[in-house]
C-alpha positions in Angstrom: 0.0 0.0 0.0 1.5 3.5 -1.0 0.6 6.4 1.1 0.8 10.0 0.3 1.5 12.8 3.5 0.5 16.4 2.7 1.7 18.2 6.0 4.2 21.0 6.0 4.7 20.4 10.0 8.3 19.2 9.2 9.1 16.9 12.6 4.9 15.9 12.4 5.5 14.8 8.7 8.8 13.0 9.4 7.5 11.1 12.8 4.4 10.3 10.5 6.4 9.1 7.7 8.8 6.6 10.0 5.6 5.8 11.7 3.7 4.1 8.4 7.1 2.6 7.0 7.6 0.8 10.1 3.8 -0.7 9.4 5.0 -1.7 6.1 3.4 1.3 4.0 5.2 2.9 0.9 5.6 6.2 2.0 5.9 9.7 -0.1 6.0 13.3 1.8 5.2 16.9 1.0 5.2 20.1 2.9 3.7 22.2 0.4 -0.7 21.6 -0.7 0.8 22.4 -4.5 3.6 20.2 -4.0 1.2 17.4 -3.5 -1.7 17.9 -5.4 1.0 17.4 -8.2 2.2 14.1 -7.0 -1.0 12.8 -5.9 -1.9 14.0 -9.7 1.0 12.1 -11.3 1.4 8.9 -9.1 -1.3 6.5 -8.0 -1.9 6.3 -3.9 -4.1 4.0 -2.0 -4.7 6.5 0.5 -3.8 10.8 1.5 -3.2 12.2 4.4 -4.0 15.7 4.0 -3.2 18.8 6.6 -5.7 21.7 5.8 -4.0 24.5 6.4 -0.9 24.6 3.8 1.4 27.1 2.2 1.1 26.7 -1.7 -2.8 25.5 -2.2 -4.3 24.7 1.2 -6.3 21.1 1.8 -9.4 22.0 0.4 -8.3 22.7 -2.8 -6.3 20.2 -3.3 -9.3 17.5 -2.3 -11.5 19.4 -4.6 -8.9 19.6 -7.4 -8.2 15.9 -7.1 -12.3 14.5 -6.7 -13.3 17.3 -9.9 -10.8 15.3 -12.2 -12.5 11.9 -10.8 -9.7 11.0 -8.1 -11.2 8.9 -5.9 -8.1 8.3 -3.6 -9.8 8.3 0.1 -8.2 11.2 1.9 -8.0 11.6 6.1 -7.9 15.4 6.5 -5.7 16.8 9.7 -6.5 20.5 11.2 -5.7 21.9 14.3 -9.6 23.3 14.0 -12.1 20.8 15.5 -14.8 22.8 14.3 -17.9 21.0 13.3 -18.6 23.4 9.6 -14.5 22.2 8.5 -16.0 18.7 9.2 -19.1 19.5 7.1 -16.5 21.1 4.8 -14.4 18.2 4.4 -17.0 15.5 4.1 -19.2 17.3 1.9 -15.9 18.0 -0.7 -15.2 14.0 -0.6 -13.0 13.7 2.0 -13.4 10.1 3.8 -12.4 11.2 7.7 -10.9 14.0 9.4 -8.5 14.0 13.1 -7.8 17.2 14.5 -4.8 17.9 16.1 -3.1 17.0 18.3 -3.7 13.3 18.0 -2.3 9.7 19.0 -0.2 8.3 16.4 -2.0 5.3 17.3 -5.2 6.2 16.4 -4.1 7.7 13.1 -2.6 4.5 11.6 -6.1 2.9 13.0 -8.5 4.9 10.9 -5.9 4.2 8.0 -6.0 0.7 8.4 -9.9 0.7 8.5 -10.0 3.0 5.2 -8.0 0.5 3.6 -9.9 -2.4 4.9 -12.9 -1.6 3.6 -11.5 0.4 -0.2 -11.2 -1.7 -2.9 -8.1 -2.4 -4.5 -8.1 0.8 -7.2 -5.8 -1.1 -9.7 -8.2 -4.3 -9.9 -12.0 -2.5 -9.2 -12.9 -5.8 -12.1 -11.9 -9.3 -11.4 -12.4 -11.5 -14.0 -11.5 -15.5 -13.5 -12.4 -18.0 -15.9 -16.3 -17.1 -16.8 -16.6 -14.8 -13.3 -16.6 -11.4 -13.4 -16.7 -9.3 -10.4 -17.0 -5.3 -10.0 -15.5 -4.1 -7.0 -17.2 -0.7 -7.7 -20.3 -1.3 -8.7 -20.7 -4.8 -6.2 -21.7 -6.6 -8.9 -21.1 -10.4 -9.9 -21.1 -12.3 -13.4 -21.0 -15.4 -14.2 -21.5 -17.1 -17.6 -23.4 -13.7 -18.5 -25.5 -14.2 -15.5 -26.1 -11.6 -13.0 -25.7 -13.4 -9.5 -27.7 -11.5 -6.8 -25.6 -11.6 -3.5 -26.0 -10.3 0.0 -23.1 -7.5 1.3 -21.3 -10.0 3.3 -21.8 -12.9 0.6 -20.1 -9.9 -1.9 -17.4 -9.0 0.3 -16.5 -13.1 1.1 -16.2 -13.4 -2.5 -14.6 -10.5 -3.0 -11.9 -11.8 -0.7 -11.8 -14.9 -2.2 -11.3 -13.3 -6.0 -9.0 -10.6 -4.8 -7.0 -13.7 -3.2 -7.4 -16.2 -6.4 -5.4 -19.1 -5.8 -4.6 -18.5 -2.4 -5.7 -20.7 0.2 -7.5 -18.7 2.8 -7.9 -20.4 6.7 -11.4 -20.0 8.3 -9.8 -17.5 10.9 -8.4 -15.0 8.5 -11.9 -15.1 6.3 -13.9 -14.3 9.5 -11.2 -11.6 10.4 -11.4 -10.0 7.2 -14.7 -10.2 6.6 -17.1 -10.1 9.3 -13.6 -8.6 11.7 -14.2 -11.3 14.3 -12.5 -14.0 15.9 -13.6 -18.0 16.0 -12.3 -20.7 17.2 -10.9 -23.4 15.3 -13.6 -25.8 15.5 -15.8 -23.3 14.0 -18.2 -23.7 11.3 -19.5 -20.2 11.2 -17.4 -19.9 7.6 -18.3 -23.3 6.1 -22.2 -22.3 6.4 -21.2 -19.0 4.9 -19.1 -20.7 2.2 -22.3 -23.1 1.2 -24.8 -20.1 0.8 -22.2 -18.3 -1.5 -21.5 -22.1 -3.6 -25.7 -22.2 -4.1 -25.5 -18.9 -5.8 -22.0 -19.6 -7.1 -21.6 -23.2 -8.0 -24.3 -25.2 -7.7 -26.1 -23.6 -10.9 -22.9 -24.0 -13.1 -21.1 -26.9 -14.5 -17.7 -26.1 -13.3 -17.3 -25.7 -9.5 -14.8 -22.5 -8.1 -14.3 -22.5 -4.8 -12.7 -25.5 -3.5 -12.0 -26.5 0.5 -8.6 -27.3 1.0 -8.5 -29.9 3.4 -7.4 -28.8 6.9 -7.3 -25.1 6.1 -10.0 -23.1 3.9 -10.8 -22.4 1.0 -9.7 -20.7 -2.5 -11.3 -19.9 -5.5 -9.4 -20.6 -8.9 -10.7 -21.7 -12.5 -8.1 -24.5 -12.4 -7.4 -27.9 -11.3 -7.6 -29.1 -6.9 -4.3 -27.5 -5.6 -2.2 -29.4 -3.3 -0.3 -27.6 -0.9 3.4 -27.8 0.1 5.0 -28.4 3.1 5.9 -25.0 3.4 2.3 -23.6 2.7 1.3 -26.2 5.6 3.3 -24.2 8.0 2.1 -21.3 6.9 -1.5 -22.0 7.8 -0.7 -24.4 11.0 1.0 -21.2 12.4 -1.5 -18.8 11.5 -4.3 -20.7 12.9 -2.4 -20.8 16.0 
């Protein structure tokens, strides 16, 4: 994930910057609003982090620059004013949240993560595998021509699934990412899930998609069963430890 920071507080942009690298981010920095609008113009983010008050263009022109040629990057607006018309401001202009200052680091890199959690992947908004097509953006699902009609949480557990082709996905990580809970191992909160998605999925076509991986998940894949190495055994032993 590459984020972009928009904050011409020098030691605020630097402790922010160290901050998201050392949670694995790809980070880029700017302490001017015309500075970023530029790169945020020229290079694709998955998320801004966008101070308000900026020498060059401030904040809300640079959203409003950025959502009137169709960028759609979600942006988390910082102020110093926690006044309830910027809010107003800032949501009504496109931006998706807004932390005044001064705030927990902690609680920054939270509402990131949650922004990110629930934004579909901008370079893949349509999945297509074998005869499935699925629209991130519009939420909607093909197959063989056929519009399927799924719930939210069926859409986003396929859309896990599809953004995670091939991959064998444990039980834990699908109720993590999806309905952000914990189960226990000897669950089957998943597997009844799993079935109500294969009757709108599978069961009316020929060719069967999701497949359970013995003692881990499931995947989705237009190919063959996949058989697992030792190593990818590990990998899930550990992780539903």
């Amino acid at each position: 994930m590459k984020i972009l920071v928009i904050e011409d507080e020098q030691k605020l942009s630097a402790s922010l910057e160290k901050s998201l690298r050392d949670k694995g981010y790809e980070v880029d920095t700017a302490l001017r609003g015309d500075t970023g609008l530029e790169m945020a113009m020229k290079s694709d983010y998955d998320l801004i982090v966008l101070d308000i008050m900026l020498p060059g263009r401030d904040g809300w022109f640079v959203l409003n620059a950025l959502r009137q040629v169709g960028n759609k990057t979600p942006v988390i607006f910082l102020t110093a004013r926690d006044i309830t018309e910027d809010r107003v401001k800032g949501l009504e202009l496109g931006a998706d949240d807004y932390l005044a200052k001064p705030f927990e680091l902690s609680e920054l890199l939270a509402r990131i993560k949650a922004i990110l959690r629930r934004t579909p992947d901008r370079h893949q908004e349509l999945i297509k595998i074998g005869d499935l097509e699925v629209d991130l953006f519009k939420t909607r699902v093909v197959r063989a021509g056929k519009k399927l009609d799924l719930t939210p949480k069926e859409f986003a557990l396929l859309s896990l699934l599809t953004r995670r082709a091939g991959e064998p996905l444990s039980r834990e990580r699908i109720a993590k990412e999806v309905w952000e809970m914990t189960i226990d191992s000897g669950s089957n909160f998943v597997d009844v899930h799993i079935r109500r998605l294969r009757a709108k999925l599978d069961d009316p076509f020929p060719r069967k998609m999701i497949e359970t991986v013995r003692g881990v998940g499931y995947v989705i894949h237009d190919q063959p069963p996949i058989a697992l190495s030792v190593g990818q055994r590990q990998h899930f032993d550990h992780e539903r430890r």
